[in-house]
mmCIF file of the N, C-alpha and C atoms, coordinates in Angstrom:
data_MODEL
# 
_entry.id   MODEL 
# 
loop_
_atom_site.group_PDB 
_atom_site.id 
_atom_site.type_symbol 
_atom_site.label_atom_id 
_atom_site.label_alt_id 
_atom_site.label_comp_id 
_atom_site.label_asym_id 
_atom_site.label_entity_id 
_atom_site.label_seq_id 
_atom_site.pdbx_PDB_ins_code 
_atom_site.Cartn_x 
_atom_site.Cartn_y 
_atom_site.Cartn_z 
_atom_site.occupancy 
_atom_site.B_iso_or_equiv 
_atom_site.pdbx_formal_charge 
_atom_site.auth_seq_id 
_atom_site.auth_comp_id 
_atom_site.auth_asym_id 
_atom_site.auth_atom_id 
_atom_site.pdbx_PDB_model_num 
ATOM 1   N N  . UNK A 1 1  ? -99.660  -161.892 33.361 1.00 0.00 ? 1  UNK A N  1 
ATOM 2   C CA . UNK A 1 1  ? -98.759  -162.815 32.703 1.00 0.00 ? 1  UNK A CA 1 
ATOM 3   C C  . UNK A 1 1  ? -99.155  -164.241 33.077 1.00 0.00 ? 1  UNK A C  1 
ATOM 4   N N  . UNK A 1 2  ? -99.101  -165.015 32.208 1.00 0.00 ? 2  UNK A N  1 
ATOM 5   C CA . UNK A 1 2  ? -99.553  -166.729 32.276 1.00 0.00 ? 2  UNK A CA 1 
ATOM 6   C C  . UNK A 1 2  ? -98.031  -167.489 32.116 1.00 0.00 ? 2  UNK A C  1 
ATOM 7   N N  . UNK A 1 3  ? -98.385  -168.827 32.816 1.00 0.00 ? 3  UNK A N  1 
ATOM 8   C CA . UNK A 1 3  ? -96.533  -168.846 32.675 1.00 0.00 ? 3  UNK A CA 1 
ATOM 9   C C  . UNK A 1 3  ? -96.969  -170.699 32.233 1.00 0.00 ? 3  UNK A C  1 
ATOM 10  N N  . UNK A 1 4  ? -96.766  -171.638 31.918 1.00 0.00 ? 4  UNK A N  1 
ATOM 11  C CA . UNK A 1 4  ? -96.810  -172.695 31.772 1.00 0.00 ? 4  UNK A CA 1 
ATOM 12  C C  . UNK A 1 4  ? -95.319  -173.626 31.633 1.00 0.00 ? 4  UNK A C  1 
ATOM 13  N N  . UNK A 1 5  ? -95.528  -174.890 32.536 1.00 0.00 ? 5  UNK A N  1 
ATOM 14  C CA . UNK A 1 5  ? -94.386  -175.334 32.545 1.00 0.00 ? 5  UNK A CA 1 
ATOM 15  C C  . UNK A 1 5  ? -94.429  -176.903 33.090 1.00 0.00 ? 5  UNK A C  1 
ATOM 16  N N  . UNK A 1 6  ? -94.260  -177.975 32.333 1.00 0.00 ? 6  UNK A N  1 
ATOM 17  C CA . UNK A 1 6  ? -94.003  -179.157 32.847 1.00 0.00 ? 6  UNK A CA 1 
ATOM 18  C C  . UNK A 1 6  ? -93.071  -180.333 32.516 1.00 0.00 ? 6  UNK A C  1 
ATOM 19  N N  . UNK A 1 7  ? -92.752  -180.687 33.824 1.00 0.00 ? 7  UNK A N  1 
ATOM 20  C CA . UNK A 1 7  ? -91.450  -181.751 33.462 1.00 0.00 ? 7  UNK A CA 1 
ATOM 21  C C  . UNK A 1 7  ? -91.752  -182.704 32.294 1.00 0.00 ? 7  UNK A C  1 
ATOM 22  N N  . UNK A 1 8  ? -90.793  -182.857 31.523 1.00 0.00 ? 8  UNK A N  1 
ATOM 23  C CA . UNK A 1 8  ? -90.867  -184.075 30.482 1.00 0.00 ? 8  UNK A CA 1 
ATOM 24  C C  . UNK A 1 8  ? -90.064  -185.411 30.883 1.00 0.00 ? 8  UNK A C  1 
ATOM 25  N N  . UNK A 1 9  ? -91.062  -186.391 30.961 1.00 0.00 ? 9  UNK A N  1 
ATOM 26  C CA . UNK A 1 9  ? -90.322  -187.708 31.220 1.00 0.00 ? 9  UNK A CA 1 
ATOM 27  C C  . UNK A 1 9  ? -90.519  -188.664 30.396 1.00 0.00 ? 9  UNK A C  1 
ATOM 28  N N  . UNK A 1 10 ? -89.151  -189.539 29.684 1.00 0.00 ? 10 UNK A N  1 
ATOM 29  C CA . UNK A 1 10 ? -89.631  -190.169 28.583 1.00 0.00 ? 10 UNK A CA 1 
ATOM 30  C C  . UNK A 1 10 ? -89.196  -191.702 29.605 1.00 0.00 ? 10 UNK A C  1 
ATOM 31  N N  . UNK A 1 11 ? -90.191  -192.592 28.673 1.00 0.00 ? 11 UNK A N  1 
ATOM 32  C CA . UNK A 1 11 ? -89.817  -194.021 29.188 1.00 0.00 ? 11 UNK A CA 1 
ATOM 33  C C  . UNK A 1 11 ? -89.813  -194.402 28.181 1.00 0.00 ? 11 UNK A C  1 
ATOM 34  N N  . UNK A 1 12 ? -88.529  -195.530 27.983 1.00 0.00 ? 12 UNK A N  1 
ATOM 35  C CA . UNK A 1 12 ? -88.761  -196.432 26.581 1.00 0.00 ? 12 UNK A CA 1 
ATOM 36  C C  . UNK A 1 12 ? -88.279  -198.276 26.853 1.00 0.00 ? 12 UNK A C  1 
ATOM 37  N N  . UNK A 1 13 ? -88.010  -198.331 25.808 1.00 0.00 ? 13 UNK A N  1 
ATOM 38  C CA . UNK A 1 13 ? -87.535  -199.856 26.158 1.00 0.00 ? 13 UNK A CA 1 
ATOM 39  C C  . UNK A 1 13 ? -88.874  -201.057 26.003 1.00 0.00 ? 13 UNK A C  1 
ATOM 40  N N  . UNK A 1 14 ? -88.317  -202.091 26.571 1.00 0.00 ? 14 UNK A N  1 
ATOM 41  C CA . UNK A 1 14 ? -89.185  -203.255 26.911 1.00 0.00 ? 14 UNK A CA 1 
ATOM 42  C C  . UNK A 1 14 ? -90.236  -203.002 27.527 1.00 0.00 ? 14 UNK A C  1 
ATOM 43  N N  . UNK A 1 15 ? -91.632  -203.700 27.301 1.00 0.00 ? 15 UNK A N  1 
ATOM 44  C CA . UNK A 1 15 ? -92.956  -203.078 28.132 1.00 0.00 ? 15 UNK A CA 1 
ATOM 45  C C  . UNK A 1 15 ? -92.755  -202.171 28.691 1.00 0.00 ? 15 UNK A C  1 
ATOM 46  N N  . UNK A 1 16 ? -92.022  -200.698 28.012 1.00 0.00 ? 16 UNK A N  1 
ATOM 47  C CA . UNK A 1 16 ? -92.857  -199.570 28.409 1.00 0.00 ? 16 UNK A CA 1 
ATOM 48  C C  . UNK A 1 16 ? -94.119  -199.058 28.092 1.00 0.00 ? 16 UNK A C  1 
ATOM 49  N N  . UNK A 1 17 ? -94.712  -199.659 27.399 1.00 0.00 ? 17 UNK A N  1 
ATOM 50  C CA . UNK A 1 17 ? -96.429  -199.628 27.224 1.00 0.00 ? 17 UNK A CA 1 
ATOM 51  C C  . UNK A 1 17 ? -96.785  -200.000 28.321 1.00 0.00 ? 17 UNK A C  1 
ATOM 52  N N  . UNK A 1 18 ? -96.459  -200.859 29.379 1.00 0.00 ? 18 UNK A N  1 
ATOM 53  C CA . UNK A 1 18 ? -97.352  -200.872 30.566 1.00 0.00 ? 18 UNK A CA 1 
ATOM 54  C C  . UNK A 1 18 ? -97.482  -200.243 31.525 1.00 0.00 ? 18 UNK A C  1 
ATOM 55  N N  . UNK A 1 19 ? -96.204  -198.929 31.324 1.00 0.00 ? 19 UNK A N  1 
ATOM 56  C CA . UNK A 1 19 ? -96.270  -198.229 32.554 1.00 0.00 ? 19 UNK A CA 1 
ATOM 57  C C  . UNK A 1 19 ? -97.248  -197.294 32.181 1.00 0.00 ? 19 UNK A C  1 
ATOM 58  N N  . UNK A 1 20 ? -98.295  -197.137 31.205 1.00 0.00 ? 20 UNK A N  1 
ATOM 59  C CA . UNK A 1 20 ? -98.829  -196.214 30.997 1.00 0.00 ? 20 UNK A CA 1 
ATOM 60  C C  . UNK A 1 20 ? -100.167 -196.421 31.803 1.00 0.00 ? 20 UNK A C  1 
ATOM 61  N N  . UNK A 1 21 ? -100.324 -197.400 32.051 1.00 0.00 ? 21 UNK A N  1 
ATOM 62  C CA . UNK A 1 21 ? -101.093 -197.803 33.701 1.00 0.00 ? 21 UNK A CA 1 
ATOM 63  C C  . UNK A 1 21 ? -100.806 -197.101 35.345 1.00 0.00 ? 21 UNK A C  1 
ATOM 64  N N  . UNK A 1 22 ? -99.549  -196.793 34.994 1.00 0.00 ? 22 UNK A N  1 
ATOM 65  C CA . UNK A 1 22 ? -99.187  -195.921 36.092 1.00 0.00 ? 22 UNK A CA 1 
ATOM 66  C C  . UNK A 1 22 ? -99.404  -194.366 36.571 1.00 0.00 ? 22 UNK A C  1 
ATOM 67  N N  . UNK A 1 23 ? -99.866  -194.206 34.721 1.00 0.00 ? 23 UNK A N  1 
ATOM 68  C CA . UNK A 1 23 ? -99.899  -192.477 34.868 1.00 0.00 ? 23 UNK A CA 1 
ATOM 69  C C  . UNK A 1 23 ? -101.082 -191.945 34.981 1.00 0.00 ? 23 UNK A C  1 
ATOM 70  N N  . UNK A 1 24 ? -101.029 -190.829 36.026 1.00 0.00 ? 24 UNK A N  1 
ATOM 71  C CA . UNK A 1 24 ? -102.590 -190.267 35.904 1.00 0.00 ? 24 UNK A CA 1 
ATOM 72  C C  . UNK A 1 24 ? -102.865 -189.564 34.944 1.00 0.00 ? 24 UNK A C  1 
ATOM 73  N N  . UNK A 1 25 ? -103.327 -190.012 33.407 1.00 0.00 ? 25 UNK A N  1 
ATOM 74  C CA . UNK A 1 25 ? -103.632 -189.362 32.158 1.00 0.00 ? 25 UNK A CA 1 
ATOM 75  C C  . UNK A 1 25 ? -105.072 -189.839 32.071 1.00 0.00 ? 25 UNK A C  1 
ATOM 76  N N  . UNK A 1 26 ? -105.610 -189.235 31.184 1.00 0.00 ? 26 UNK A N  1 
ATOM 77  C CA . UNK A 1 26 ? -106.807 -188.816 30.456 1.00 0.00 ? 26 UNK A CA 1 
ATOM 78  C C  . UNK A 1 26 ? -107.339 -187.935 29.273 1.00 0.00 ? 26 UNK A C  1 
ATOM 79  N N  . UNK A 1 27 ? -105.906 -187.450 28.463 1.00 0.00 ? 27 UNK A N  1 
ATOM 80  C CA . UNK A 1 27 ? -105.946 -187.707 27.263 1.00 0.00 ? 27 UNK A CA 1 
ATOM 81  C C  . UNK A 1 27 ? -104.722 -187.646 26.978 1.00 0.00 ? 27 UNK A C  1 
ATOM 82  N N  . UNK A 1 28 ? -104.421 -187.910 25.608 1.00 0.00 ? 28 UNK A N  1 
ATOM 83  C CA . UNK A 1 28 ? -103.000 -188.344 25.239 1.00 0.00 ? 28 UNK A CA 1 
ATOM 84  C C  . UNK A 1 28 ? -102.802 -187.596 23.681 1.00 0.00 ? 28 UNK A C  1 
ATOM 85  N N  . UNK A 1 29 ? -101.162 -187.573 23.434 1.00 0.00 ? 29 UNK A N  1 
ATOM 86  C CA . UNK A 1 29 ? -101.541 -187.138 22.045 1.00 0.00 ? 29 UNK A CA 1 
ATOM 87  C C  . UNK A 1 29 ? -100.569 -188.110 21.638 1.00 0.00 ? 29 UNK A C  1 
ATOM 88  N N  . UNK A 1 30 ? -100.477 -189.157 20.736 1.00 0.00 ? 30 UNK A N  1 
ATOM 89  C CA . UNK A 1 30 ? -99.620  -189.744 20.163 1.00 0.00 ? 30 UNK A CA 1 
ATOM 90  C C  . UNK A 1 30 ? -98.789  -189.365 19.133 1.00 0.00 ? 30 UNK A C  1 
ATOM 91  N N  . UNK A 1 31 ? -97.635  -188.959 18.812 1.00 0.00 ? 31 UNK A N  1 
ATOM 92  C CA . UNK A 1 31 ? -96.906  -188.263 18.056 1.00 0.00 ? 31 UNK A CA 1 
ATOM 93  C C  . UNK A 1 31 ? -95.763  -189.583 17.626 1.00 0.00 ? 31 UNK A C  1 
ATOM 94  N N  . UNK A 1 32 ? -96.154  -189.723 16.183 1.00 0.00 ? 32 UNK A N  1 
ATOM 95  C CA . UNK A 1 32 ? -95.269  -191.010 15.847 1.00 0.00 ? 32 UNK A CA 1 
ATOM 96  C C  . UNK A 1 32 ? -95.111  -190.622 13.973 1.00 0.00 ? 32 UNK A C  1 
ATOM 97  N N  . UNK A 1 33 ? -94.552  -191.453 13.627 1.00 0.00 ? 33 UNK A N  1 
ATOM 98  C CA . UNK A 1 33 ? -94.184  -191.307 11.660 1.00 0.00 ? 33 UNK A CA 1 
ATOM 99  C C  . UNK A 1 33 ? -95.817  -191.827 10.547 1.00 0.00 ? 33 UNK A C  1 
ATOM 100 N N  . UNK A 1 34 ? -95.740  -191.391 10.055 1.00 0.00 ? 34 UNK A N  1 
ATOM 101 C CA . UNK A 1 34 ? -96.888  -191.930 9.598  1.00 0.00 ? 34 UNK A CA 1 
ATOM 102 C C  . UNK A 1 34 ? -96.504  -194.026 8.902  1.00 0.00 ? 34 UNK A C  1 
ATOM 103 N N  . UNK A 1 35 ? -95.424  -194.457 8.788  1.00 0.00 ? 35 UNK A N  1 
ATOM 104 C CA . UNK A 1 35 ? -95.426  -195.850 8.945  1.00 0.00 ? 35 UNK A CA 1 
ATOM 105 C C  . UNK A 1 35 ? -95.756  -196.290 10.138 1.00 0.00 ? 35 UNK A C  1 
ATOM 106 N N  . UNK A 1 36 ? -96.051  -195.873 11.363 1.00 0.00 ? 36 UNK A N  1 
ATOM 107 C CA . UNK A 1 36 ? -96.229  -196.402 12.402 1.00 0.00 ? 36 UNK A CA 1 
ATOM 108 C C  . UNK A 1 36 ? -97.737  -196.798 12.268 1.00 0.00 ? 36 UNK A C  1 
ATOM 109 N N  . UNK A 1 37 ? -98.713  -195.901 11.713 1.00 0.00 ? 37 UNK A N  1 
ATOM 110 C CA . UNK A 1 37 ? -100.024 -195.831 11.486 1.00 0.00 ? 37 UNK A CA 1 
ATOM 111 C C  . UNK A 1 37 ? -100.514 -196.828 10.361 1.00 0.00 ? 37 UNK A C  1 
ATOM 112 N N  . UNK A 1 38 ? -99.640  -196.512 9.136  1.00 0.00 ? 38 UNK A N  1 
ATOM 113 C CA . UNK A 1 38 ? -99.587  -197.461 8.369  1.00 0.00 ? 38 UNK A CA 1 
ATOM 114 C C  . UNK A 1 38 ? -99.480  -199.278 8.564  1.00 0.00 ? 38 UNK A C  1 
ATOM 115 N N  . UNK A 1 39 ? -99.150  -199.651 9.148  1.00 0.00 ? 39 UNK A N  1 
ATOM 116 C CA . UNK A 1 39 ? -98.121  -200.745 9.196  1.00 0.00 ? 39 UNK A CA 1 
ATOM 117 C C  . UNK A 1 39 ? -99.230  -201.118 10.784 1.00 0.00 ? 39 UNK A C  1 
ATOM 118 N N  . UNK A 1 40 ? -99.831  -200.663 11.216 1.00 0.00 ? 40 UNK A N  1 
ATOM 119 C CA . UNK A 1 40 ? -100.515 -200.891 12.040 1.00 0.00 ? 40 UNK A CA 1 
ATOM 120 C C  . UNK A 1 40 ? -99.613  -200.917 13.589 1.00 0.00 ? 40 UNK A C  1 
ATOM 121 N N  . UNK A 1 41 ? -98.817  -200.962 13.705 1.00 0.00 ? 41 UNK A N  1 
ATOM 122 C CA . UNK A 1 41 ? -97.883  -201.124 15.079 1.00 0.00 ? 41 UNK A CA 1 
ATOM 123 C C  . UNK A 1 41 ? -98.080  -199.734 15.838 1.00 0.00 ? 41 UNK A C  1 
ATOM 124 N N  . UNK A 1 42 ? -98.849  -199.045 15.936 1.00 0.00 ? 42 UNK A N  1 
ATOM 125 C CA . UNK A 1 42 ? -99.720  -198.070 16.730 1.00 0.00 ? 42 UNK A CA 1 
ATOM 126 C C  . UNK A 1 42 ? -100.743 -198.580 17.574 1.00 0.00 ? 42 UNK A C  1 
ATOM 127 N N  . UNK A 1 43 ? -101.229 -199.444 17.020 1.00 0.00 ? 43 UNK A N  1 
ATOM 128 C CA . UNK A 1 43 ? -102.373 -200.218 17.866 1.00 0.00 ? 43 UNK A CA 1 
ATOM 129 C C  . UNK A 1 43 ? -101.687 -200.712 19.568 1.00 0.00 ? 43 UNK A C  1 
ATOM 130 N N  . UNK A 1 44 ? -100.134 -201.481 19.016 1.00 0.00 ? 44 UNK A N  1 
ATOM 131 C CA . UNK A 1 44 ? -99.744  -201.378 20.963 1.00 0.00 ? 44 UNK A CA 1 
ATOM 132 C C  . UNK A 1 44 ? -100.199 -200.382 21.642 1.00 0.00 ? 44 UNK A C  1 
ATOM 133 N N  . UNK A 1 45 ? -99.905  -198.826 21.133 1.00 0.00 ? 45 UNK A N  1 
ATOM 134 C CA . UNK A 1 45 ? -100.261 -198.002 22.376 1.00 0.00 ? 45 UNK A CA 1 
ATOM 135 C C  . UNK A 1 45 ? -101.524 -197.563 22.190 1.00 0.00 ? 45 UNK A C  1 
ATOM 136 N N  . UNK A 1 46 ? -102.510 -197.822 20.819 1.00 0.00 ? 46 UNK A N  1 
ATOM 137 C CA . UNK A 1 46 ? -104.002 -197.168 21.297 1.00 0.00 ? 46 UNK A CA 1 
ATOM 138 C C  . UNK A 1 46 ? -104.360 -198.292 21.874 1.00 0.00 ? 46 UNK A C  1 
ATOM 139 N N  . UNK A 1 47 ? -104.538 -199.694 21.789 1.00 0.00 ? 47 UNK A N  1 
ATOM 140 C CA . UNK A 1 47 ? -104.809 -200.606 22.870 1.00 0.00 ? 47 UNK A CA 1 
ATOM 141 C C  . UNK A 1 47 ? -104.885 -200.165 24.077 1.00 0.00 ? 47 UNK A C  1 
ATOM 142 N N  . UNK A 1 48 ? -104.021 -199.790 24.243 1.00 0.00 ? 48 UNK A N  1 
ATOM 143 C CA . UNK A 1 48 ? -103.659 -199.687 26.474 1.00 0.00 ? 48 UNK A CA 1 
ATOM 144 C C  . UNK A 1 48 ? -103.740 -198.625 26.650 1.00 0.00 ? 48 UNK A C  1 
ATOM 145 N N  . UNK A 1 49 ? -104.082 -197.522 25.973 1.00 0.00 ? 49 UNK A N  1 
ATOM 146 C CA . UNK A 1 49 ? -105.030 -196.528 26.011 1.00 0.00 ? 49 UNK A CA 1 
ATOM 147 C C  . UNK A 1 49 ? -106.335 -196.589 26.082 1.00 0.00 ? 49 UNK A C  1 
ATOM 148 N N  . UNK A 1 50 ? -106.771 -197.486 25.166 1.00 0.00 ? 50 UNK A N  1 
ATOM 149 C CA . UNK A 1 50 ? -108.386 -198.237 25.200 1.00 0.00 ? 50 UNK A CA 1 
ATOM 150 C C  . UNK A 1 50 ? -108.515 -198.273 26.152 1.00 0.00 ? 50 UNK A C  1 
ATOM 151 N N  . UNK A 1 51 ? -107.979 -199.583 26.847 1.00 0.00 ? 51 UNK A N  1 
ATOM 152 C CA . UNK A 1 51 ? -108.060 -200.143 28.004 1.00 0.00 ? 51 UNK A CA 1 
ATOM 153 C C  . UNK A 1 51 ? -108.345 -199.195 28.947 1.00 0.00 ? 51 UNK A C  1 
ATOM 154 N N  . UNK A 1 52 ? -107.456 -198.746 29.384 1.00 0.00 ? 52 UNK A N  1 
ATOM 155 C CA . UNK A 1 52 ? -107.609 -197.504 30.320 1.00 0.00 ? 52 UNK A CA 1 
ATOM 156 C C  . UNK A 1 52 ? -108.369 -196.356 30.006 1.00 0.00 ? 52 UNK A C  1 
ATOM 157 N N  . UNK A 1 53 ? -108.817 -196.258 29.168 1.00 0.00 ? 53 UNK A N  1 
ATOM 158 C CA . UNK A 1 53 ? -110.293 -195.442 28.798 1.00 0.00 ? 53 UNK A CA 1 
ATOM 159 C C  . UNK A 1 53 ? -109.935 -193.951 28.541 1.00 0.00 ? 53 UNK A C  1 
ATOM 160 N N  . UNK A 1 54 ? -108.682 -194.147 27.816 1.00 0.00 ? 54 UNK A N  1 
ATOM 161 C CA . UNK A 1 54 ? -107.864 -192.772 28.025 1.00 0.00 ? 54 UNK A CA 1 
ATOM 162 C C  . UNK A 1 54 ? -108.004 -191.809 26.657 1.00 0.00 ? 54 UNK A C  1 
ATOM 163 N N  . UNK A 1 55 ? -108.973 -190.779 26.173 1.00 0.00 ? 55 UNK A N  1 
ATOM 164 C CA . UNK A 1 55 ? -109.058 -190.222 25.311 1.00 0.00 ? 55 UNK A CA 1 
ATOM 165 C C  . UNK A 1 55 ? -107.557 -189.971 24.266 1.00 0.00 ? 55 UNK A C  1 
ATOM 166 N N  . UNK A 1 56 ? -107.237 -190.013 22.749 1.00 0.00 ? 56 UNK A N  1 
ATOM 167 C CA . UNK A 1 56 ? -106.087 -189.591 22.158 1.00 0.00 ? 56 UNK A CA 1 
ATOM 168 C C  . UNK A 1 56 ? -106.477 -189.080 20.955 1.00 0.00 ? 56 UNK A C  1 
ATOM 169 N N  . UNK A 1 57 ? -105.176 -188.603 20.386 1.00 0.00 ? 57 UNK A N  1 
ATOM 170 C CA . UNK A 1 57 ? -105.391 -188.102 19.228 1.00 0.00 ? 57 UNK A CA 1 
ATOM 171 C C  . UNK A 1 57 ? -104.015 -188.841 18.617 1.00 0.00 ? 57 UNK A C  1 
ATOM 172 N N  . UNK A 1 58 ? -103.830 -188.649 17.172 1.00 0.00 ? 58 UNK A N  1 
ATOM 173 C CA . UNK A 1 58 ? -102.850 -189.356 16.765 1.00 0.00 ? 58 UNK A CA 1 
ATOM 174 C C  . UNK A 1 58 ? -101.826 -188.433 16.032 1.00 0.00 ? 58 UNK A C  1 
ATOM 175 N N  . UNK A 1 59 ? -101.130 -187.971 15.917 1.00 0.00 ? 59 UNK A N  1 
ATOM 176 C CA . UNK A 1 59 ? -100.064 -187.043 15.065 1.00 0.00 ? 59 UNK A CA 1 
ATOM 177 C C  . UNK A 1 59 ? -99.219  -187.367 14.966 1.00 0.00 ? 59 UNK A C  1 
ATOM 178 N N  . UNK A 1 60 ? -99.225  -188.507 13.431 1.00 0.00 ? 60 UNK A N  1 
ATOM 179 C CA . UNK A 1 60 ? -98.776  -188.658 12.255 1.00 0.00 ? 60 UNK A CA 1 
ATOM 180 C C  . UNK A 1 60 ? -97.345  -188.289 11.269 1.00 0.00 ? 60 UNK A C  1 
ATOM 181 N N  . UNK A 1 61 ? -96.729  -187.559 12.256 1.00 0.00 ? 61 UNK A N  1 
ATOM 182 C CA . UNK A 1 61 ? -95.726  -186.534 11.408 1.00 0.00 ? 61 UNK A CA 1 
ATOM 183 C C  . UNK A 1 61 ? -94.224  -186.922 11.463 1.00 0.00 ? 61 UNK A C  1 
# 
């Protein structure tokens, strides 16, 4: 038997894009509306993902 299980912690608000400097990640999946993609205001968080050299994917839905 395989068992999988991890805490979910959400941060939001004001520069919570910067705490993403805090986390030990290395890839990400971005899960947002597809106007977010559109409209370009996705770029805040693939930016500081860039930055931090942090592999993602984007899901659109």
């Amino acid at each position: 038997m395989n068992k999988f299980s991890m805490k979910t912690e959400i941060i939001s608000g004001n520069n919570s894009i910067s705490e993403l400097s805090n986390m030990p990640i290395k890839n990400a999946l971005v899960v947002c509306d597809p106007f977010m993609v559109k409209s370009g205001k996705i770029s805040a968080v693939t930016d500081a993902l860039d930055k931090l050299d942090v592999k993602y994917d984007i899901f659109p839905k």
